[in-house]
C-alpha positions in Angstrom: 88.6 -2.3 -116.6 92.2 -0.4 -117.0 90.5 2.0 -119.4 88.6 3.4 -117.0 91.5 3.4 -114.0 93.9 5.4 -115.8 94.0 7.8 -118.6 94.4 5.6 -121.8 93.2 8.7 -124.2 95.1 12.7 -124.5 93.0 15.4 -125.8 94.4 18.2 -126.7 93.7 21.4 -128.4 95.4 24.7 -129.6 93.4 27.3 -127.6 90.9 27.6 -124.9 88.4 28.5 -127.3 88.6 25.0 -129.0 87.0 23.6 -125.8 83.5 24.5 -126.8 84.3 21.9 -129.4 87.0 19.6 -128.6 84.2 18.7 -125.1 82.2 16.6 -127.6 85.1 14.1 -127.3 85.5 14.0 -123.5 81.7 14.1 -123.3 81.5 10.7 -125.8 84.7 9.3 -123.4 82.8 10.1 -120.1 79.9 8.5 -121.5 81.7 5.1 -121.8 83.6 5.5 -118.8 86.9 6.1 -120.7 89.3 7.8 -119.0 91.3 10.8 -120.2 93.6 13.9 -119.9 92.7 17.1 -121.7 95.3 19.9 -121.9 96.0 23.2 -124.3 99.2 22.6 -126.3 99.9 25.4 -129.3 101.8 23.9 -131.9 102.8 27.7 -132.6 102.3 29.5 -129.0 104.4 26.5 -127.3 106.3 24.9 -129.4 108.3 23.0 -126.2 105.7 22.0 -124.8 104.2 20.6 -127.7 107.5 18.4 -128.2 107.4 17.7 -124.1 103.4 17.2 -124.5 104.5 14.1 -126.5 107.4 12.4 -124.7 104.4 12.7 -121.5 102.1 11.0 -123.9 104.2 7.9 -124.3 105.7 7.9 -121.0 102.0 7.8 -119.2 100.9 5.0 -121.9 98.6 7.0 -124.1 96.8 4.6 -126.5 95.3 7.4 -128.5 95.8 10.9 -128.9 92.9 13.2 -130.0 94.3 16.7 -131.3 92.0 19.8 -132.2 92.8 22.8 -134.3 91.4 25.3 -136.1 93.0 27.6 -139.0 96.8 26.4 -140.3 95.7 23.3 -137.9 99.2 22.2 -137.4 99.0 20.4 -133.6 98.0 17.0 -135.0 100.3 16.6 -137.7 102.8 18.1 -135.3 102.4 16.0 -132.3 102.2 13.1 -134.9 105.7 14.1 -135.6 106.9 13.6 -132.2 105.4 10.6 -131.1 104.6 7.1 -132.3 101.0 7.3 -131.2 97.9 7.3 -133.3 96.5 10.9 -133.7 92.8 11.7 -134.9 92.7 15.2 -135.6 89.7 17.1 -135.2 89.3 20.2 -137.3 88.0 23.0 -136.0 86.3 25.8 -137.6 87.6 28.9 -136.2 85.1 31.3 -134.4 86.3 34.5 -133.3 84.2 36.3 -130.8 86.6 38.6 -129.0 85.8 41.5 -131.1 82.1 42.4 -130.2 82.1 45.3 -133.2 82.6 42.3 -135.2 79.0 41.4 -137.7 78.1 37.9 -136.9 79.4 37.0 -140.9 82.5 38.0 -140.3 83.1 36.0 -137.0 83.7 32.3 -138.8 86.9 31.7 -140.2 86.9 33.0 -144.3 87.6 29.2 -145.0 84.5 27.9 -143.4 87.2 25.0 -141.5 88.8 23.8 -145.0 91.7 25.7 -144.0 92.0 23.3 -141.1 90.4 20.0 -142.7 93.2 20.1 -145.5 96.2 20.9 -143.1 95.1 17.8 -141.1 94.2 15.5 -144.0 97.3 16.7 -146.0 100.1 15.0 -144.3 103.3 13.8 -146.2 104.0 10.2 -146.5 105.0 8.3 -144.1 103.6 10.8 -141.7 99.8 10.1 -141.4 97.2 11.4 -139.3 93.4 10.7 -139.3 91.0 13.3 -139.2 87.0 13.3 -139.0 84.9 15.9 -139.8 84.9 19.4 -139.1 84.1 20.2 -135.1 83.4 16.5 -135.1 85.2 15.5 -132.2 82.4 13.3 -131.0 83.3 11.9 -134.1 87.0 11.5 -132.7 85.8 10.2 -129.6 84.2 7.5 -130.9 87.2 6.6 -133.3 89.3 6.6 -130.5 86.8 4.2 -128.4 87.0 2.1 -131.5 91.2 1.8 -131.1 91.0 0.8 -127.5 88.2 -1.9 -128.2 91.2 -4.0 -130.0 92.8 -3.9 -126.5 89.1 -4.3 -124.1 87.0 -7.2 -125.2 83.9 -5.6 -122.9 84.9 -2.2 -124.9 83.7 -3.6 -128.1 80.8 -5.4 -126.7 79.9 -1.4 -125.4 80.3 -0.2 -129.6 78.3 -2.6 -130.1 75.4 -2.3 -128.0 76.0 1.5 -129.3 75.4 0.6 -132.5 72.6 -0.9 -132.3 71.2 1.2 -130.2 71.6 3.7 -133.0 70.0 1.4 -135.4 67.3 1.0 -133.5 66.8 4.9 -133.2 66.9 5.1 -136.7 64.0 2.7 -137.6 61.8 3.8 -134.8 61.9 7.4 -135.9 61.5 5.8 -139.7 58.3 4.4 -138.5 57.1 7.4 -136.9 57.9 9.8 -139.9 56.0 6.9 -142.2 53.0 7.2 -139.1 52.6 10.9 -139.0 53.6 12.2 -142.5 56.8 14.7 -143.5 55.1 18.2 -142.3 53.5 17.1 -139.3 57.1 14.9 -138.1 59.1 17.8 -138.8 57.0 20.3 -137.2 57.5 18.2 -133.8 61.4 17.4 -134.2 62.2 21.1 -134.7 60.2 22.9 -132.4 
């Protein structure tokens, strides 16, 4: 199982405080025994090591990138630029809590994320990256699982057995809801 030998998957993120998000990817990696390397590479901070972050990308054998930011979001589309590996961008919604004075309204980003959904999502041709969801990067975990399964035959048996699994989930929780009735079902899930 070379996917789980050597790192096969980069994650990397603007800013420290995209960690609190860009962990639901390492977490859905860890959980499938995927290795990876997670670093902080500014696409305006560190420009150089941005372009450097790359060239080590390709050099180590990188099958994936996963690269999260949040406001002008430029990192995925910018290490997209420099390298010929696939990049799943992960937008983040910016959260500043460094000013305490700050009302809790005013600690999101004004955009709500959009800023950095549409700066991922809005490459020019010929220059594509893919993006989930905002702070989705289980999401991007997952995707990126999905990219090495082409390459691991017991990978995609793994998805598979995931899937299911969350079929399964679905339809017992179905059941349960249909057993116990909206009010009561809800009152229990969201304790």
């Amino acid at each position: 199982m070379t996917y789980s030998k050597k790192p096969l998957v980069g994650i990397i993120m603007g800013s420290s405080s995209d960690s609190r998000v860009m962990q639901g990817a390492s977490e859905i990696l860890d959980q499938f025994k995927i290795k990876h390397e997670d670093q902080i590479v500014s696409a305006h901070r560190t420009p150089s090591r941005l372009a450097e972050y790359a060239q080590h990308a390709e050099k180590m054998g990188f099958s994936v990138i996963i690269a999260g930011a949040g406001g002008a979001a430029h990192l995925p589309g910018m290490i997209a630029s420099h390298t010929v590996i696939p990049v799943i961008g992960v937008p983040i919604l910016v959260y500043n809590d460094k000013h305490p004075k700050k009302n809790d309204s005013s600690k999101f980003s004004a955009f709500g994320g959009l800023d950095s959904l549409l700066s991922i999502t809005e490459m020019p041709s010929g220059s594509p990256v893919v993006a989930v969801g905002i702070n989705k990067a289980g999401n991007a975990g997952i995707y990126a699982m999905k990219i090495l399964a082409n390459e691991f035959p017991e990978l995609k048996k793994k998805l598979k057995q995931h899937k299911s699994t969350q079929h399964n989930s679905v339809i017992k929780e179905s059941e349960q809801l249909k057993k116990e009735g909206l009010s009561k079902f809800a009152k229990k899930k969201f304790k």
